[in-house]
C-alpha positions as CSV (number, residue, x, y, z in Angstrom):
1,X,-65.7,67.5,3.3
2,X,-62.7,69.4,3.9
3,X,-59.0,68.2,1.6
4,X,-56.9,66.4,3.8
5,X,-53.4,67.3,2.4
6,X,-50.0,65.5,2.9
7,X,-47.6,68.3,2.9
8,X,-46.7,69.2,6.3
9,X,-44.6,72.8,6.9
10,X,-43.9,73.8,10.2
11,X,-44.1,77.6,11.3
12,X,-43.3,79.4,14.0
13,X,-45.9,81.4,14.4
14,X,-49.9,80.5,13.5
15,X,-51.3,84.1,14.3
16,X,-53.3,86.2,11.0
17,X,-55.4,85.2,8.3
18,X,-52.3,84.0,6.7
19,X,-48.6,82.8,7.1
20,X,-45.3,83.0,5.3
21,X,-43.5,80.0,5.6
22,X,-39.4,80.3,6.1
23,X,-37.0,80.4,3.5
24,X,-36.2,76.9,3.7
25,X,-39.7,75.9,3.9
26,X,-40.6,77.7,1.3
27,X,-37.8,76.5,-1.0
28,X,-39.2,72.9,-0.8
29,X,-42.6,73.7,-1.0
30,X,-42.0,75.9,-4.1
31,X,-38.6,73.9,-5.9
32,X,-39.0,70.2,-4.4
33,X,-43.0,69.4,-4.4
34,X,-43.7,72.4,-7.1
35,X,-46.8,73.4,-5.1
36,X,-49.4,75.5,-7.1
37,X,-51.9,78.2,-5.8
38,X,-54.7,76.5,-4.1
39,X,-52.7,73.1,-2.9
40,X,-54.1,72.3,0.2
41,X,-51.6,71.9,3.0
42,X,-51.0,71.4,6.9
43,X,-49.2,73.4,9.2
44,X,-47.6,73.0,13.1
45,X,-45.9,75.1,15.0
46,X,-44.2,72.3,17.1
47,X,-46.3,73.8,20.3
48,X,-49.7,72.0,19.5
49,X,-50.7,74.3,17.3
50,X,-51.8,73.3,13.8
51,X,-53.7,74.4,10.6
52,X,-55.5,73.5,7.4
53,X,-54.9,75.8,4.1
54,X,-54.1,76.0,0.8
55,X,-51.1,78.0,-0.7
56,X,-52.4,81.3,-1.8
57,X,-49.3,82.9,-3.3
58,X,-45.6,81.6,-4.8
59,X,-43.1,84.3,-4.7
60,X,-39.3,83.9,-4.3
61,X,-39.5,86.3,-1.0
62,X,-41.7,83.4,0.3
63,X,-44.4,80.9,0.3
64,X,-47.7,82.3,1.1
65,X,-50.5,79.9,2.6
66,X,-54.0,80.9,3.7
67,X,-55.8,79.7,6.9
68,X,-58.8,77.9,6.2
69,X,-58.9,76.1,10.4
70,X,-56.8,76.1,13.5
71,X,-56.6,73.7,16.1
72,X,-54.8,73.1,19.2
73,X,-54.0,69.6,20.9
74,X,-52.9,68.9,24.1
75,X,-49.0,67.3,24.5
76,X,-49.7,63.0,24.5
77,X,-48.2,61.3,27.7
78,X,-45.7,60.6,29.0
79,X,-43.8,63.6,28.9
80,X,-40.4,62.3,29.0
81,X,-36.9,64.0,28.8
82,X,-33.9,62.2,27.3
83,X,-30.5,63.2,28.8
84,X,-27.5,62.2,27.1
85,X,-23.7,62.0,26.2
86,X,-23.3,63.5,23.1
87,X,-21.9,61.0,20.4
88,X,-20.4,62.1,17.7
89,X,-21.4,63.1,14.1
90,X,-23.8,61.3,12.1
91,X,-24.7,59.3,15.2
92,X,-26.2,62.1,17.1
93,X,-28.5,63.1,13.9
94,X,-29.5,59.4,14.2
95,X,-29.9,59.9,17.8
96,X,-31.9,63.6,17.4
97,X,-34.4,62.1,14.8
98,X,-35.4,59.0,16.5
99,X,-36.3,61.1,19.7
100,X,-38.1,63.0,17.8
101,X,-40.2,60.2,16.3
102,X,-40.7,58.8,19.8
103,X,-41.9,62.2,20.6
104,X,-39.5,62.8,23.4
105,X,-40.5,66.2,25.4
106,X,-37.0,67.9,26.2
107,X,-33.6,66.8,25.1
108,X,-30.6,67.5,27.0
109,X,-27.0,66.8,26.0
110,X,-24.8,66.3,29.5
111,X,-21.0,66.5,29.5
112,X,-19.8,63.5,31.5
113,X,-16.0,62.6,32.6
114,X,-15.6,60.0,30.1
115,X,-18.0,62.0,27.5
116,X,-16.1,61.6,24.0
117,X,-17.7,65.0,22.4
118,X,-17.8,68.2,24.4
119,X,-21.3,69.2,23.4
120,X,-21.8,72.9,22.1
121,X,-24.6,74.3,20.9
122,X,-24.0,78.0,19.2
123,X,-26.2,79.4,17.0
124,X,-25.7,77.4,13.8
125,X,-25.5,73.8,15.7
126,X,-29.0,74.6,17.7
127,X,-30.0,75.7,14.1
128,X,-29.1,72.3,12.9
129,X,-30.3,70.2,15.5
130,X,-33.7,72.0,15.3
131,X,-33.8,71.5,11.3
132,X,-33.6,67.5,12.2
133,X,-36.1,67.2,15.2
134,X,-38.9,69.7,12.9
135,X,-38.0,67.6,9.9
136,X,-38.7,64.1,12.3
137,X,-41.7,65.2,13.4
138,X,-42.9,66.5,9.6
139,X,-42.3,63.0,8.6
140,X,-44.1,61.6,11.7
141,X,-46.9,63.9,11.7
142,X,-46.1,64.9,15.4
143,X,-47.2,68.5,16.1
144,X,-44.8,69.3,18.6
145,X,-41.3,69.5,18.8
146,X,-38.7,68.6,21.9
147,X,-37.3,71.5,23.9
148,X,-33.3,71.7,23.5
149,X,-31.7,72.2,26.8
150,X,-28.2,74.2,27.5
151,X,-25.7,71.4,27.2
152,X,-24.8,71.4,30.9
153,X,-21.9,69.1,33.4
154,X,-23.7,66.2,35.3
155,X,-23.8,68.2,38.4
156,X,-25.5,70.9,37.0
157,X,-27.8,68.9,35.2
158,X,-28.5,66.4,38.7
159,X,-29.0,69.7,40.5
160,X,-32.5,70.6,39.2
161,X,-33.6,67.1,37.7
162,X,-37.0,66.7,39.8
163,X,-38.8,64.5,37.5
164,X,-41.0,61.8,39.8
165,X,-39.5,59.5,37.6
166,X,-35.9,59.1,37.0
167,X,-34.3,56.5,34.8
168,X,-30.6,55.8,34.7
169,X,-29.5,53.4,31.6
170,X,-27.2,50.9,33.1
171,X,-26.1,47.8,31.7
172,X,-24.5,46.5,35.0
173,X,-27.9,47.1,36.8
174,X,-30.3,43.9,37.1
175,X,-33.7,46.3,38.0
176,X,-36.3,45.5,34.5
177,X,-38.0,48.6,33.5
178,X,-41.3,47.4,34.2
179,X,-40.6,47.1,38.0
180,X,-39.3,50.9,37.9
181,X,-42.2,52.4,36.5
182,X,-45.3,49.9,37.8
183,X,-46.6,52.8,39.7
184,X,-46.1,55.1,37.2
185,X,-49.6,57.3,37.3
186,X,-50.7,59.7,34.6
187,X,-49.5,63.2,34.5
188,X,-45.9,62.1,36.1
189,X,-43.1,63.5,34.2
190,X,-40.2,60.8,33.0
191,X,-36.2,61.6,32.7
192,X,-34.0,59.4,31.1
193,X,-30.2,59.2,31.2
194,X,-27.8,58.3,29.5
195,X,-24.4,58.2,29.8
196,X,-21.0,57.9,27.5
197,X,-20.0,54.4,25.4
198,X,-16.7,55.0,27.7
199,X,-19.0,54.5,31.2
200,X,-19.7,56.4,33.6
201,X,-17.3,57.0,36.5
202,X,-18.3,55.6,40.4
203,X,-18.5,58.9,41.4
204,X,-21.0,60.1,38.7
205,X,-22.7,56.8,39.2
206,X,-22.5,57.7,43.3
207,X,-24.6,60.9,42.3
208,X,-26.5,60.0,40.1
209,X,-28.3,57.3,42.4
210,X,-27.8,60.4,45.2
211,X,-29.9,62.6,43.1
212,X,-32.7,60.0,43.2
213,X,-32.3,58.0,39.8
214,X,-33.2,54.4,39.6
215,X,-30.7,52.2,37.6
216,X,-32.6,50.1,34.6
217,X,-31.0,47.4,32.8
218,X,-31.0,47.8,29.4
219,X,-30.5,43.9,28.3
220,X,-27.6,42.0,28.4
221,X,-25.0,44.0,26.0
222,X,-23.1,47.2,25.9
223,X,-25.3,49.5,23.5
224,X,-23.7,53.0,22.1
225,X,-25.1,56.2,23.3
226,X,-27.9,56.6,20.3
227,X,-28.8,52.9,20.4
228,X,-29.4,53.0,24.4
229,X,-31.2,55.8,23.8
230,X,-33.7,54.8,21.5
231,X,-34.1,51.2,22.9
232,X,-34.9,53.2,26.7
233,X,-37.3,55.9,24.8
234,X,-39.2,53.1,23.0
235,X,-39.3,50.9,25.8
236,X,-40.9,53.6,28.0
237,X,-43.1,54.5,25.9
238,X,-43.9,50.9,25.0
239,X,-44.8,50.3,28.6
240,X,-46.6,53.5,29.7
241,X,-46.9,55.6,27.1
């Protein structure tokens, strides 16, 4: 019977006899665990792609691991996209890992009017936000990892949002989320939104529900971004996932 291991390194490619993890995967499999030659471990490449081996060589240019099986596994349902406001700091980390863990599909920072951090994402911050969603779903053992959108205005975003299902976070609304996705059928993509701690405008709110989004109470109190989107994630995934 084959060693099941518990060290998880993602990769970004799964193609050869063997792989060379990154720098920074190597680092921890080499410095942190102090992996030996032989040590059986798993790999993903955050597409559905995955792999048994065993570390074949320990070198400071990088961590060597020989293929031993490869799989691939089809993405679980619901496929769901969480749109947001960016919060700021250590609350978006918060907000990135979580999503990860409730294996959101796609996440897409939106720029409202009231939005209190203009979100950018230049080469080192989509660096960063990747290094928290892959190290999510190495915790998780998910094998794939969300898509990171453009961060984008409302109306650009609203302009090619054609999920069947829509889902607007609203505290104001009395619409349970039950009701909204009872004829939710298999297959059907999900989007979520959510929108600043601030609120969002009556116009915004005016195209949103133009655009074909259905307004979901959230409970009874005011939630900040990362909480409402977490509790809206879970809950969806509670109910059809």
């Amino acid at each position: 019977m084959q060693e099941t291991s518990r060290y998880r390194f993602f990769v970004s490619s799964l193609f050869g006899p063997s792989v060379i993890l990154s720098e920074g995967e190597s680092r921890h499999a080499r410095d942190v665990l102090r992996l030996r030659p032989g040590d059986a471990v798993e790999l993903f490449d955050g597409s559905g792609g995955k792999a048994s081996g065993r570390i074949e060589r320990l070198a400071k240019s990088g961590v060597s691991v020989l293929i031993e099986t490869r799989q691939s596994v089809p993405r679980p349902e619901p496929r769901i996209e969480l749109a947001f406001a960016v919060p700021k700091g250590k609350r978006l980390d918060w907000l990135l890992e979580k999503a990860t863990e409730l294996s959101a599909a796609k996440l897409s920072p939106v720029e409202f009017a009231r939005s209190v951090a203009t979100p950018e994402l230049d080469e080192h911050a989509r660096g960063r936000w990747e290094s928290i969603c892959i190290a999510a779903a190495k915790q998780s053992g998910l094998d794939f990892l969300p898509e990171i959108s453009e961060p984008e205005p409302l109306s650009k975003f609203l302009s090619h949002s054609r999920a069947p299902y829509r889902l607007l976070g609203d505290p104001r609304e009395s619409q349970r989320l039950p009701a909204a996705l009872a004829n939710w059928q298999s297959g059907q993509a999900i989007t979520l939104l959510i929108g600043p701690e601030g609120g969002i405008s009556e116009e915004e709110t005016q195209q949103i529900r133009a655009s074909g989004f259905a307004a979901v109470q959230l409970g009874q109190t005011i939630l900040r971004v990362e909480t409402a989107s977490v509790a809206l994630l879970s809950a969806v995934q509670a109910i059809v996932g």
